[in-house]
N, CA, C and O atoms as a CHARMM CRD file, in Angstrom:
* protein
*
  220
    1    1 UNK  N      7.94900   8.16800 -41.45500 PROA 1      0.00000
    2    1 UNK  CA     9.08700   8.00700 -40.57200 PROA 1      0.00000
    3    1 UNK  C      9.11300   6.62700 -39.91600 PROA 1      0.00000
    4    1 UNK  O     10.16600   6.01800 -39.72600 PROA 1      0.00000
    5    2 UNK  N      7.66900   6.06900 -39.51200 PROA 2      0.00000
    6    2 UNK  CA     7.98500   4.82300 -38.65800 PROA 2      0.00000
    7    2 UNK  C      8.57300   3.90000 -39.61500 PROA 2      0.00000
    8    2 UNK  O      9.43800   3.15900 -39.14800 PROA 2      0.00000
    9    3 UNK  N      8.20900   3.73800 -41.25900 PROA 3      0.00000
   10    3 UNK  CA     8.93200   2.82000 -42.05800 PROA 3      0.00000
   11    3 UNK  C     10.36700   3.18000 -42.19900 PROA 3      0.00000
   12    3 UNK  O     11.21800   2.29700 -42.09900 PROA 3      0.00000
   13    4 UNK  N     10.59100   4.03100 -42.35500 PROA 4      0.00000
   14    4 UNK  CA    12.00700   4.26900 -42.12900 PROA 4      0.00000
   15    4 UNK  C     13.34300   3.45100 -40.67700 PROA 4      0.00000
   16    4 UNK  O     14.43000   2.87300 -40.69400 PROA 4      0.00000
   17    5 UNK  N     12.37000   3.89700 -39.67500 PROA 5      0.00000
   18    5 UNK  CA    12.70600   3.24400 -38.22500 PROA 5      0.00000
   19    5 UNK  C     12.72800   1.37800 -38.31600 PROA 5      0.00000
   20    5 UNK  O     13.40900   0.50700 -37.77300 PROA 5      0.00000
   21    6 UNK  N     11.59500   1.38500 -39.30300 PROA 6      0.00000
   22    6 UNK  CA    11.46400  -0.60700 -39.50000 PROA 6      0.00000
   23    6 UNK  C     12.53500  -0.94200 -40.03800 PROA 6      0.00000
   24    6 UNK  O     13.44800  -1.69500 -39.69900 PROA 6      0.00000
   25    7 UNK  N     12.25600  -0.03900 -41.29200 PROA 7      0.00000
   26    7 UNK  CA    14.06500  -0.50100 -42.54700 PROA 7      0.00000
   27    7 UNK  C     15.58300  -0.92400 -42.11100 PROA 7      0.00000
   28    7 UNK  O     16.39900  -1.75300 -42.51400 PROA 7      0.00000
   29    8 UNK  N     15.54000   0.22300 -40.92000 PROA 8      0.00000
   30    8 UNK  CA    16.99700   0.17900 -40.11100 PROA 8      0.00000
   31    8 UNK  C     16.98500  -0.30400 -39.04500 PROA 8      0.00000
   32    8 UNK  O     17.92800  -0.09000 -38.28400 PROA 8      0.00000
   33    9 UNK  N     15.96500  -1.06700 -38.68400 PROA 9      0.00000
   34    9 UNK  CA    15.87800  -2.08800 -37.32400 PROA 9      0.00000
   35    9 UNK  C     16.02600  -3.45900 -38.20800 PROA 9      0.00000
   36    9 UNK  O     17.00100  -4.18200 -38.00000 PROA 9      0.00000
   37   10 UNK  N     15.01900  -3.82100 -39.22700 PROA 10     0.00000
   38   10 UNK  CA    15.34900  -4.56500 -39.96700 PROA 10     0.00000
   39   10 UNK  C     16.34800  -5.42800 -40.08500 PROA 10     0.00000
   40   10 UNK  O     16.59300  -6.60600 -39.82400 PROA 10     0.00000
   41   11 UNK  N     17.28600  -3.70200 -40.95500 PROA 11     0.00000
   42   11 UNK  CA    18.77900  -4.33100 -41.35400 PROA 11     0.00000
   43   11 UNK  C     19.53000  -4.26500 -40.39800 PROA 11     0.00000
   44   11 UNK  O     20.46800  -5.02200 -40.65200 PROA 11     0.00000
   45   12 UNK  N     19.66800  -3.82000 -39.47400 PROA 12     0.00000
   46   12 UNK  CA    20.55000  -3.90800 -38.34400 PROA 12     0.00000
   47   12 UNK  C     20.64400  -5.41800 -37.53400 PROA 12     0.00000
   48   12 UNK  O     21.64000  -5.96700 -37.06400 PROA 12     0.00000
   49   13 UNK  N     18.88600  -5.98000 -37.55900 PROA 13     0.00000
   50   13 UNK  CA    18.64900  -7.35500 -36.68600 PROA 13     0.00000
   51   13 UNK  C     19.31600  -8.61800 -37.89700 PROA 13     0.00000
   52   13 UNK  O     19.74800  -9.74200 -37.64000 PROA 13     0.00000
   53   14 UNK  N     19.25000  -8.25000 -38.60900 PROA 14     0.00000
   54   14 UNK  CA    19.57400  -9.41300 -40.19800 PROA 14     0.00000
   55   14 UNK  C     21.38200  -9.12900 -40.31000 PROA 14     0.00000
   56   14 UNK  O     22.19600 -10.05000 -40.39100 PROA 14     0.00000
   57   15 UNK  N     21.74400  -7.64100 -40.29100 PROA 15     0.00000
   58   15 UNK  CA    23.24000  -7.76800 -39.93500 PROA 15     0.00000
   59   15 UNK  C     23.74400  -8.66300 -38.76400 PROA 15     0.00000
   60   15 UNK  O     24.39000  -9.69800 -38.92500 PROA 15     0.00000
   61   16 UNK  N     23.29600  -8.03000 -37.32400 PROA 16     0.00000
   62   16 UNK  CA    24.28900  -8.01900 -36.15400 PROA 16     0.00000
   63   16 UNK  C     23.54400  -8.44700 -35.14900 PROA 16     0.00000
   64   16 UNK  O     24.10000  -8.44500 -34.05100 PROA 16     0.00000
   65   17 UNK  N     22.31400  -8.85800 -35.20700 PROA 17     0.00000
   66   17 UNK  CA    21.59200 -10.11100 -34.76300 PROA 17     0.00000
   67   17 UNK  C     20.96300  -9.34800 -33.62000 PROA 17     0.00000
   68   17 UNK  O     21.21400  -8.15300 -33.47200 PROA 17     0.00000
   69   18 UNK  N     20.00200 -10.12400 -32.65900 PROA 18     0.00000
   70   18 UNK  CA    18.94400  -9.76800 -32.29300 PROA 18     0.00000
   71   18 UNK  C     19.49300  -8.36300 -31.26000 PROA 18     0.00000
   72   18 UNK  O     18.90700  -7.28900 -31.12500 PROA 18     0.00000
   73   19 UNK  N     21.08700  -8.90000 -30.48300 PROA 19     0.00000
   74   19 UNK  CA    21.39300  -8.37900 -29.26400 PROA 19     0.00000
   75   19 UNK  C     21.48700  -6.82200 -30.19700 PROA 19     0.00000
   76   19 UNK  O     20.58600  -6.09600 -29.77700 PROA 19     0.00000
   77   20 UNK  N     22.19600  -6.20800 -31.17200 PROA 20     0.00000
   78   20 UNK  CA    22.28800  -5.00500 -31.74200 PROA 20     0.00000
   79   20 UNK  C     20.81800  -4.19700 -32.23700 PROA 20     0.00000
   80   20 UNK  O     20.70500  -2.99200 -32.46200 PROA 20     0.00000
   81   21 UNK  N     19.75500  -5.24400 -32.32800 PROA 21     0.00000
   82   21 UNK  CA    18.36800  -4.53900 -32.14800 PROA 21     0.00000
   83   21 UNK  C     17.60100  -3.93900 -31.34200 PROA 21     0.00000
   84   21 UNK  O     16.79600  -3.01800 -31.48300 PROA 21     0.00000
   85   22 UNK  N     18.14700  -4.95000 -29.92600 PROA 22     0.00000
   86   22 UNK  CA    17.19200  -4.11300 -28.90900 PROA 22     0.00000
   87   22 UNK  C     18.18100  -3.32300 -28.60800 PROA 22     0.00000
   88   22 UNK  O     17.90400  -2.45300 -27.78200 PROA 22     0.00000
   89   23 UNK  N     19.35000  -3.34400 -29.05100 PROA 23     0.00000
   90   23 UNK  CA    20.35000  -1.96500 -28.33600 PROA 23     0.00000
   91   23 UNK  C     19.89900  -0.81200 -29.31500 PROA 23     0.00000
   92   23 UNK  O     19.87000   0.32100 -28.83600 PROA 23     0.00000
   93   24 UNK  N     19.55400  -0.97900 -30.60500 PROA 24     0.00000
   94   24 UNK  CA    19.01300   0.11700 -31.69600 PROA 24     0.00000
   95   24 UNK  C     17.77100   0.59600 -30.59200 PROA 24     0.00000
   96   24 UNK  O     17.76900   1.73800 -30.13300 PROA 24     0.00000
   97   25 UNK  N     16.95900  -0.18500 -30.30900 PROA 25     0.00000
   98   25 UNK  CA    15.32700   0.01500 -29.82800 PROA 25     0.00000
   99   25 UNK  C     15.41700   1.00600 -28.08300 PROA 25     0.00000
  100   25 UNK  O     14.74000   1.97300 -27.73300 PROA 25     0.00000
  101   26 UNK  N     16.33500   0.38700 -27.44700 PROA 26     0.00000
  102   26 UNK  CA    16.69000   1.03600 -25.97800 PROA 26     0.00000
  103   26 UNK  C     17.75600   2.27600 -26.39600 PROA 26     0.00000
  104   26 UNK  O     17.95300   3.03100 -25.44300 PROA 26     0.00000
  105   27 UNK  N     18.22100   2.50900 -27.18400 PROA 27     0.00000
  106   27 UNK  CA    19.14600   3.44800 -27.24600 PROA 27     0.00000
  107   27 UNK  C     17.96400   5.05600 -27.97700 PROA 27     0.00000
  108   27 UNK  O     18.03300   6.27900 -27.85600 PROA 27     0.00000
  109   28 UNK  N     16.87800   3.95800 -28.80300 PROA 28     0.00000
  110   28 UNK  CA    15.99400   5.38300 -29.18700 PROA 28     0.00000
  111   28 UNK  C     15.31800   5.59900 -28.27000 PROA 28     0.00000
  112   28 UNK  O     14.97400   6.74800 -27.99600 PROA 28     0.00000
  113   29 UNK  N     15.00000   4.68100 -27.65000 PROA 29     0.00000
  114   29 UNK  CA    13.89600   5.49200 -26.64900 PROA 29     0.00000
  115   29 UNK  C     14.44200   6.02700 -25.43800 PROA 29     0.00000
  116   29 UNK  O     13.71400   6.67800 -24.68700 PROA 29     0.00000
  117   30 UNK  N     15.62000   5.82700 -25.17500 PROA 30     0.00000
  118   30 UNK  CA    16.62000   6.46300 -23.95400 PROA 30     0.00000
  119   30 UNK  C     16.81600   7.81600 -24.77800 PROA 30     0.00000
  120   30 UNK  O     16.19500   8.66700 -24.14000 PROA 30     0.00000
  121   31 UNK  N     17.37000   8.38100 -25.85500 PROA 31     0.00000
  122   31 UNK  CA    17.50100   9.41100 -26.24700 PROA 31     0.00000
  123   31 UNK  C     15.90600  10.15400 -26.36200 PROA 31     0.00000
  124   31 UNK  O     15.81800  11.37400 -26.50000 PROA 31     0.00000
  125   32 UNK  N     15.16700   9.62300 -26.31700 PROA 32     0.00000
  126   32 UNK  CA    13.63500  10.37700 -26.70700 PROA 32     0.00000
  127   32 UNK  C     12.77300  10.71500 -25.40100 PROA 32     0.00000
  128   32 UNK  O     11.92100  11.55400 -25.11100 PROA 32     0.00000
  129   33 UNK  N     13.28200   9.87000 -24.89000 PROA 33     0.00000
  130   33 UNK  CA    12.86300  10.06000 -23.00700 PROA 33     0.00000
  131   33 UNK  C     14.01400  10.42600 -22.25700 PROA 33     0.00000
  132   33 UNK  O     14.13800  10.26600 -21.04200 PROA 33     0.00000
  133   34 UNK  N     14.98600  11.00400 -23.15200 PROA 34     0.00000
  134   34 UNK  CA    15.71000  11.68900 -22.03500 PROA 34     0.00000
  135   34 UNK  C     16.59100  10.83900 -21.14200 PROA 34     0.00000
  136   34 UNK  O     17.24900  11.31600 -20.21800 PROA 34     0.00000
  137   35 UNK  N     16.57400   9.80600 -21.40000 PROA 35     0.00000
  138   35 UNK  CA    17.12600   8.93200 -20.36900 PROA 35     0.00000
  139   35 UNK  C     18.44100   8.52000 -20.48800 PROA 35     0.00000
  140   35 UNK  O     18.67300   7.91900 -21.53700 PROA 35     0.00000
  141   36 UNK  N     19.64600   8.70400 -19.50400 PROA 36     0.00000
  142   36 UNK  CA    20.60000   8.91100 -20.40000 PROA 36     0.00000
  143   36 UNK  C     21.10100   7.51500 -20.02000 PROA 36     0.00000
  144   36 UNK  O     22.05900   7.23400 -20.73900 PROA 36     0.00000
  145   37 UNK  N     20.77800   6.43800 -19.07000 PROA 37     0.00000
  146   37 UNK  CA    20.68600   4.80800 -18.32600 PROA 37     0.00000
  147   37 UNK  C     20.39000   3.82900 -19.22000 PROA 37     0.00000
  148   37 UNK  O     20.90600   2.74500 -19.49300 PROA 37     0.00000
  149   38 UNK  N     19.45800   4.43000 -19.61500 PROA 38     0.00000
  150   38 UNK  CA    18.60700   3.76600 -21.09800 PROA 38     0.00000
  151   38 UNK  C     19.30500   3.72200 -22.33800 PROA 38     0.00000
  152   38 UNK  O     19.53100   2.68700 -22.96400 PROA 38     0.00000
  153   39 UNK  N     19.70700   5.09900 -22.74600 PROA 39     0.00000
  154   39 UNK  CA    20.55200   5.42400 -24.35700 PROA 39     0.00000
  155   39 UNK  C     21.99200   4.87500 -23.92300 PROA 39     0.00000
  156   39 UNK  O     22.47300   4.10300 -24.75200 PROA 39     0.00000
  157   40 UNK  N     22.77600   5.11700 -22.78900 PROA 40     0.00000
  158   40 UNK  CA    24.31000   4.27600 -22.55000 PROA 40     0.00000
  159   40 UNK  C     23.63200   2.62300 -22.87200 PROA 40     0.00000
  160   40 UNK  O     23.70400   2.16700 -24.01200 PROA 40     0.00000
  161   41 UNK  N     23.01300   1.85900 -21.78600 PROA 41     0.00000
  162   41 UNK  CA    22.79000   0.65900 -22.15400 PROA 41     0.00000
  163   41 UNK  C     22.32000   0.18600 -23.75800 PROA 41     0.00000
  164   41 UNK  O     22.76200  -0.77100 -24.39400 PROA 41     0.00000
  165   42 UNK  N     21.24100   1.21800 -24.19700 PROA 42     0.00000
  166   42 UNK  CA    21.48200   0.62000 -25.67200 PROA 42     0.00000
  167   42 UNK  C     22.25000   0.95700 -26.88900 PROA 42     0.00000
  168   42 UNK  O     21.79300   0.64600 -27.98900 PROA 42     0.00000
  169   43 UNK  N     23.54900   1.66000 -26.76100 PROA 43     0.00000
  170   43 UNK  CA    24.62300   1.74900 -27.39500 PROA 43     0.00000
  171   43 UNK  C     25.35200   0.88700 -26.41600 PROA 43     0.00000
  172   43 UNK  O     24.64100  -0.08800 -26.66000 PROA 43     0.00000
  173   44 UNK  N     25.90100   0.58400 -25.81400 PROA 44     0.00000
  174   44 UNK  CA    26.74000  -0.85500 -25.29100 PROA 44     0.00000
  175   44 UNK  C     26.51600  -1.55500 -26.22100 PROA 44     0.00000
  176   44 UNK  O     27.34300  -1.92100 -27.05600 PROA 44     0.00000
  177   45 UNK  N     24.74400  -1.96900 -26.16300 PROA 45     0.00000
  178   45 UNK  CA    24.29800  -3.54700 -26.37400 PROA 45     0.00000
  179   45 UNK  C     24.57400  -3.54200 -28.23200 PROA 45     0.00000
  180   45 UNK  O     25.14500  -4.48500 -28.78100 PROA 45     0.00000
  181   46 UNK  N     24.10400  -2.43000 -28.93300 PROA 46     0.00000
  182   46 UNK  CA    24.23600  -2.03600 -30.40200 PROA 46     0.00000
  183   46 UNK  C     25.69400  -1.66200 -30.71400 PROA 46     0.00000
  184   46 UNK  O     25.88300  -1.06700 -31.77600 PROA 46     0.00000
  185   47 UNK  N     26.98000  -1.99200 -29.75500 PROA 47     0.00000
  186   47 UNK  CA    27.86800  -1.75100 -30.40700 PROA 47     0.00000
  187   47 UNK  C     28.79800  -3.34600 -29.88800 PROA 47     0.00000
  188   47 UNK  O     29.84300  -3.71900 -30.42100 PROA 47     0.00000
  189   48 UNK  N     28.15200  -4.00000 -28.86400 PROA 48     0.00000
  190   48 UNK  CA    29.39700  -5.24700 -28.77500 PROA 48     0.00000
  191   48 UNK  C     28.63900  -6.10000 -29.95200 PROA 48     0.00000
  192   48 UNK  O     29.68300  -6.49800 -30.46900 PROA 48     0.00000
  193   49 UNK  N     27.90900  -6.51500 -30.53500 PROA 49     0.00000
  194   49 UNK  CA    28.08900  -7.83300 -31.73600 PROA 49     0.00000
  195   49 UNK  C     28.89700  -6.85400 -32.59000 PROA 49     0.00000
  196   49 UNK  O     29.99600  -7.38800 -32.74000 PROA 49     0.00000
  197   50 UNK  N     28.87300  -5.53300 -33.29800 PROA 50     0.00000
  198   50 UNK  CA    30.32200  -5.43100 -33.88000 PROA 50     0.00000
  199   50 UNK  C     31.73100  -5.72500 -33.71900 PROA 50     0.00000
  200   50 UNK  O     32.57900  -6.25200 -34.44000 PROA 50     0.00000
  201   51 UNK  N     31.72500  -5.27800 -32.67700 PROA 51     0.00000
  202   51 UNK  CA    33.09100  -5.30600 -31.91100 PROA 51     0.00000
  203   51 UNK  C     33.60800  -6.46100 -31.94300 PROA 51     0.00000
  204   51 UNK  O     34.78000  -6.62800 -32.27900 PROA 51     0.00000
  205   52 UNK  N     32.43300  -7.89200 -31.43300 PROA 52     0.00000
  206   52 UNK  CA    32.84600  -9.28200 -30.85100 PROA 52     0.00000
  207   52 UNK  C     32.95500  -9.62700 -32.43400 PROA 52     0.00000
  208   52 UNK  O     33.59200 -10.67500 -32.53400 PROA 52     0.00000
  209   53 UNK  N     32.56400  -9.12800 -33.72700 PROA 53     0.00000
  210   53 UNK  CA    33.00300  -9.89900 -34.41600 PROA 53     0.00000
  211   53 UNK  C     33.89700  -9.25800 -35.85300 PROA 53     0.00000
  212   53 UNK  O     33.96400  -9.56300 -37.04400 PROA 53     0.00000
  213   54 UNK  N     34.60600  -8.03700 -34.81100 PROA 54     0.00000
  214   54 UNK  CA    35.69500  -7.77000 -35.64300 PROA 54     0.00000
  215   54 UNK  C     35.13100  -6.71600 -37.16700 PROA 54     0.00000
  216   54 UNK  O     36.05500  -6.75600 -37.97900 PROA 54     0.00000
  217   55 UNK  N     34.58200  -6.31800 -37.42100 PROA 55     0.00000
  218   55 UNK  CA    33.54100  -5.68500 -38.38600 PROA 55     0.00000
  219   55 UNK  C     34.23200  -3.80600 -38.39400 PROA 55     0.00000
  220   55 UNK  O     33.66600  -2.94300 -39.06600 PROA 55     0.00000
């Protein structure tokens, strides 16, 4: 499973650049700890480089 988690952090940081990684990285561990401050902020951060570039 953790290679799996690398693969799609990976391709996500090589797509939509560093800011959509740590929003991948804060959005899992806000959902895994329950945290719901944590998982909103890292879906924000993992969804504006799409947004800002039209995708």
């Amino acid at each position: 499973m953790p290679l799996i988690a690398l693969v799609v952090e990976q391709y996500i940081q090589t797509r939509f650049g560093l800011t959509a990684a740590l929003g991948l990285a804060l959005l899992t561990v806000g959902v895994k700890s329950e945290n719901a401050a944590c998982a909103g902020i890292g879906g924000v951060l993992l969804l504006s480089p799409a947004l800002a570039s039209g995708r």
